[in-house]
N, C-alpha and C positions, 0 to 999 in steps of 0.2 A: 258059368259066369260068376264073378266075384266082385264084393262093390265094398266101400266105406262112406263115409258122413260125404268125404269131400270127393271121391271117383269111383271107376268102374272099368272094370274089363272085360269088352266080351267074348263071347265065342271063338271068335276069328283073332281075340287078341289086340284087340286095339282097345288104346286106354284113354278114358276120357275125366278129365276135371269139372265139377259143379259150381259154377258164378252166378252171381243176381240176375245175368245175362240167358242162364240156358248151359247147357254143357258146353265143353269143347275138346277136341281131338289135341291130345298131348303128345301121343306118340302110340307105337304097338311089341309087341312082348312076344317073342316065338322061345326062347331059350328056355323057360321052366314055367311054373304055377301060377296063375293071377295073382296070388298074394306076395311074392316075390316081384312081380310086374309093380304093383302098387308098392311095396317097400322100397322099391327104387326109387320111382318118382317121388314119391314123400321126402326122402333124401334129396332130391332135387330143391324142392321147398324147401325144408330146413337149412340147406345152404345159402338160396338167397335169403331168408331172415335174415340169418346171421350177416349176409353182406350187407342188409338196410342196416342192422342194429350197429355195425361199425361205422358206416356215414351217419349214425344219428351222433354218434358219443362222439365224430369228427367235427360237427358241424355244430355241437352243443358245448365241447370243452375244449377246441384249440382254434387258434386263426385260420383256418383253413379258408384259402379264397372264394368267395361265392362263386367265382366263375369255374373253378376247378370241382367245385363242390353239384353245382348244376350239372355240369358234364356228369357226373357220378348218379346222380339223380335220375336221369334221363337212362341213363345205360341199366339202372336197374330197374325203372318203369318199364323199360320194354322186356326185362326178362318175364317180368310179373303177366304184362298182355299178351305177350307173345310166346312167352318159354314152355318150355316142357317139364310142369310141376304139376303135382296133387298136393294141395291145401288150400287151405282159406287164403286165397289171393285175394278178393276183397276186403283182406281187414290190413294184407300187405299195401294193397291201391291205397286204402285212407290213410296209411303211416307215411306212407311219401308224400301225400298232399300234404300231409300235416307238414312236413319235412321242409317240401316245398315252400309253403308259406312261413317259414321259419327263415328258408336261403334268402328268401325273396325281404322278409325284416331286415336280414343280417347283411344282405345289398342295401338298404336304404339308409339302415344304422351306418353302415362305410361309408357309402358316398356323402352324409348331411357331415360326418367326422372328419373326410376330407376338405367337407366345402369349410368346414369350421377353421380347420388348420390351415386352408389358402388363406384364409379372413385374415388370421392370426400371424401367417408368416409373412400379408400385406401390410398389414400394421403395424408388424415390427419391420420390416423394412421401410418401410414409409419415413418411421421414428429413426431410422439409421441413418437416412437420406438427411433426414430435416436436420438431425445435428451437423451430420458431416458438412453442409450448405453452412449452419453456422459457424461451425470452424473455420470453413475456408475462408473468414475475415479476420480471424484472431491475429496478435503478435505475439501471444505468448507462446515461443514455436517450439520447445520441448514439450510444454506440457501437450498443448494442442495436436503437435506430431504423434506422441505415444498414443495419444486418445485414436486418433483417425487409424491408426495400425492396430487399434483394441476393435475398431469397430469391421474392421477387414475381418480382422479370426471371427468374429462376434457371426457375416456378412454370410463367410464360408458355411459356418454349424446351423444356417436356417436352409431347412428344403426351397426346392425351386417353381417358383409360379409358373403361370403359362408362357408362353419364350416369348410374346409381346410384353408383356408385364414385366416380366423381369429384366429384360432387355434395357424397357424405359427407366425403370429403377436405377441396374448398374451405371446405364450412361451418365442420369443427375449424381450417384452417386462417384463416380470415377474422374466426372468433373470437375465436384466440389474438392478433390483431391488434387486434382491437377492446378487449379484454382490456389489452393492452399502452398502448393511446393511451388509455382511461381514466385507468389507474393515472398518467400520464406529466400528462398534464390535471389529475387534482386533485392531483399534486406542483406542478405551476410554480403553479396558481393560488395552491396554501398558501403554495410560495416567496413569492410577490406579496404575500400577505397580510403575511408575516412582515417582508420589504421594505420594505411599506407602517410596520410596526409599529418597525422600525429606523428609516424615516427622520423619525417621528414625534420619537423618545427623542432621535437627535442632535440633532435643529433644537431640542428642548430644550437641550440638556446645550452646545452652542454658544451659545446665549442666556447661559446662567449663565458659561459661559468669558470672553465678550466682555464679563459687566460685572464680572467678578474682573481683567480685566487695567490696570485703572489702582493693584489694591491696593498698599499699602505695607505690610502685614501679611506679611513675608514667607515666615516659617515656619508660618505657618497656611494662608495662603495657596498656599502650595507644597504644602502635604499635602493642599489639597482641590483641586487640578490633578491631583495621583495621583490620589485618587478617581475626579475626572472620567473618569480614563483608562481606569480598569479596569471603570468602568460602560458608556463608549464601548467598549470590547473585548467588553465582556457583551451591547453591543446588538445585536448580528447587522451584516449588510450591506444598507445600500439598495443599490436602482438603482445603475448603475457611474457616470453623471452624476453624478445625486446624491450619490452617496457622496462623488464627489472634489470637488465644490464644500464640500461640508460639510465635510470634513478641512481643505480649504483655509481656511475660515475659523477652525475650532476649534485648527489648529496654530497661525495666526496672531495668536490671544488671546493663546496661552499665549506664543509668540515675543514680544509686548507685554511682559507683565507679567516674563519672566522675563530678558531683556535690561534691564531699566530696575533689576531685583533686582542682577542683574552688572555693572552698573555704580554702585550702591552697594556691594555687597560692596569690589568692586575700590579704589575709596576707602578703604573701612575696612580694608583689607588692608594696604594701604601705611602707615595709620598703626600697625598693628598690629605693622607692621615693626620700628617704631621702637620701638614700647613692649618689644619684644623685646632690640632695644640696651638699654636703659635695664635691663632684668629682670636682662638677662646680668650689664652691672656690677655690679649690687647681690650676685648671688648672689656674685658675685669677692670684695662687700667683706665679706657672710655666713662665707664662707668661711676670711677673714682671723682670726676671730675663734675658729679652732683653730688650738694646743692650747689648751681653756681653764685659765688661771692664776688665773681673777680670778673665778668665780662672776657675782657679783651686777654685774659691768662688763660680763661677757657677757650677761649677760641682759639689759640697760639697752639693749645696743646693739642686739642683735637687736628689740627692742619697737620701735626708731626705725626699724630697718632693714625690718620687714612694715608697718610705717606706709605709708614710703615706697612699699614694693610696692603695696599695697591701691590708692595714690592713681593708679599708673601705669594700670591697667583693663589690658583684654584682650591677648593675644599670638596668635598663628596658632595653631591648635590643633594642628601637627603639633609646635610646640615648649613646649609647656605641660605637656607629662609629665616634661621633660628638666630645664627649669628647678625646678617646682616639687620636681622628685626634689631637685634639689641645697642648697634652701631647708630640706627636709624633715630632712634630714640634719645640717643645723646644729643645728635644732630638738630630735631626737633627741641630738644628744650631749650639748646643754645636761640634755634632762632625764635620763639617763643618771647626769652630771655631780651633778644635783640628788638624785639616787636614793643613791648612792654617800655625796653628806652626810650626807642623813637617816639610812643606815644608821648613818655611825661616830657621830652625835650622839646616837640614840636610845637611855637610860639603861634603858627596861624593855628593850629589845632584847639590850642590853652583859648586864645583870641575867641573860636568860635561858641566854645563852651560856658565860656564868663558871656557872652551876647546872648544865650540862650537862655541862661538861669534869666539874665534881665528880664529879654521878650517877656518870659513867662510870668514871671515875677510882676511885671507891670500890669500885665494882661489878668493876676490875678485878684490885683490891688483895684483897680476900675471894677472888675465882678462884684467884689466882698462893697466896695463905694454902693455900686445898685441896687446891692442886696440891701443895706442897711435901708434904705432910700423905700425899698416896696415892703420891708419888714413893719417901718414905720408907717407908711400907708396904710398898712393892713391888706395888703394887696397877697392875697395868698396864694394865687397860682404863678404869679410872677415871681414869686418866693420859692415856689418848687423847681420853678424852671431854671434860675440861677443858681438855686442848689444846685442842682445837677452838672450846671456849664462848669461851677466853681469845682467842684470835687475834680473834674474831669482835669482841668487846667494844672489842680495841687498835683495830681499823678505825673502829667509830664515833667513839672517844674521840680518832682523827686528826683525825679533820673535825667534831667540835665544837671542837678545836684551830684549826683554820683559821678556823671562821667568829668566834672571839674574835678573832683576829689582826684581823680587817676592822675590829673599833671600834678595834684600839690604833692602825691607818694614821693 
């Protein structure tokens, strides 16, 4: 018989392994020497080692699936219980427990990393949803569009929740989409309509421009080009074609008629010029005719002199204030001049003026009487109070003195 630390062979050849348990029958050995019987199976042993020490360094330094790894586990626990090895299989048993409770960490470290990533890929979807929902009220529909197609690619690169969850997800989110390309659908088509209704009104309002551009009416004309303009500003915008063909033609009207305006003007501008010369002299020779000495010569001359003006016509309007100011001024002194006669000639006027000095004059004679009268009394607030009347009465009786003076000039 032949034995070692961990088995034995006996007589008959059968070889047994030593556990915390007791022996057990591993198998039996007829071909050679007990000690060749046990090099065998010890070889058995050192093979599975090595098979646990590669599920340890699988299960310790790559992702290998705890469920794949379990399998692997189990297949090599039964070789340990059950197989046909000589060695310390008990120190193998506690390396797979250990092993074990290592799969069994690296199952719970997954699943709480899975629960973690559903959390995470509900929250970010969630935050998808919730925008996309606010989108689908915006108007700003490029910007808001690209956004909602950011959040689609965004939608696709998150993993998938449980197919309830995700299900109710996609729909709020697919709706808030659907939601969005409505609202965005009947804007452009109304835009279109309204397009449609702009380029309707200009291909009018061009019509009307291109046959007002031969008018010679020019200030009538000019004010119903404004018109035009601000009803074209009121009509919205077609089509970007169409708009700029249509501009093109309706500036083109108005470039007609209001060049062929400007080159009348510009004629009449030039003669205006001259009528300006001509205004200027006159007002030079208007002007001659202060100081006046002579009444009825100045008036005679001025009558000839607005003659002539009247016959001259228009001046450039920026000098038509200037001139007529200095015209106006002749005019005024004359009647000034004329004012100043009627007064010294007027006989009821002289009449009222000589009754006034009187009035006063009387009125101031009786005072100065009553004053002496409570002077001598000794009456001295009656003496104040007459002062007073008297002063008051010399003031008027000055300037009914002045205005007699005007008829005796």
């Amino acid at each position: 018989m032949s034995s070692d630390p961990w088995g034995r062979v006996d007589e008959q050849g059968t070889v047994y392994v030593r556990t915390a348990d007791g022996e057990r029958v591993v198998g039996s050995w007829q071909a050679g020497s007990p000690e060749e019987a046990l090099a065998y199976f010890e070889r058995k042993y050192q093979g599975i080692e090595v098979e646990i020490g590669l599920l340890e360094k699988r299960v310790r330094t790559t992702d290998l699936a705890a469920k794949d790894a379990q399998t692997a586990l189990e297949h090599l626990r039964a070789q340990v219980t059950e197989g046909h090895a000589v060695g310390d299989l008990d120190a193998l048993a506690k390396r797979l427990d250990t092993l074990a409770g290592e799969i069994e960490s690296r199952r719970e470290e997954r699943k709480a990393a899975r629960a973690k990533a559903q959390d995470e890929t509900r929250t970010a979807k969630e935050a998808l949803v919730a925008e996309a929902e606010q989108l689908a009220e915006s108007t700003q529909w490029r910007e808001a569009g690209d956004r909602l197609r950011a959040l689609v690619d965004t939608w696709k690169g998150l993993p998938r929740l449980d197919r309830k969850s995700d299900d109710e997800l996609w729909h709020r989110f697919s709706h808030a989409r659907s939601v969005f390309s409505k609202h965005r659908k009947s804007h452009f088509a109304a835009l279109d309509n309204e397009r449609e209704q702009a380029r309707q009104t200009k291909e009018s309002l061009v019509t009307e421009a291109e046959a007002l551009s031969s008018s010679t009416e020019w200030g009538d004309t000019a004010a119903r080009y404004r018109d035009l303009m601000a009803r074209w500003k009121a009509a919205g915008r077609a089509q970007r074609d169409i708009e700029d063909e249509l501009w093109a033609r309706f500036r083109g009207a108005q470039d007609v008629f209001f060049q062929a305006r400007s080159a009348v003007f510009s004629e009449r501008d030039a003669e205006q010029v001259e009528n300006q010369k001509l205004k200027e002299a006159l007002a030079v020779e208007a002007e001659a005719i202060l100081p006046i000495t002579d009444l009825k010569a100045a008036k005679a001359a001025l009558r000839e002199i607005n003659e002539r003006w009247e016959a001259i016509g228009h001046v450039p309007r920026d000098a038509r204030p200037k001139l007529d100011g200095r015209l106006n001024a002749v005019e005024r002194a004359i009647r000034e001049a004329e004012d100043s006669e009627w007064k010294r000639s007027n006989p009821e006027a002289k009449a009222r003026a000589a009754g006034m000095v009187g009035l006063f004059q009387a009125k101031a004679d009786k005072i100065q009487a009553d004053l002496d009268k409570a002077r001598a009394a000794g009456n001295a607030s009656k003496v104040t109070k007459l002062e007073k009347e008297l002063a008051g009465v010399q003031e008027l009786l000055e300037q009914a003195h002045k205005s007699q003076e005007e008829f005796s000039g």
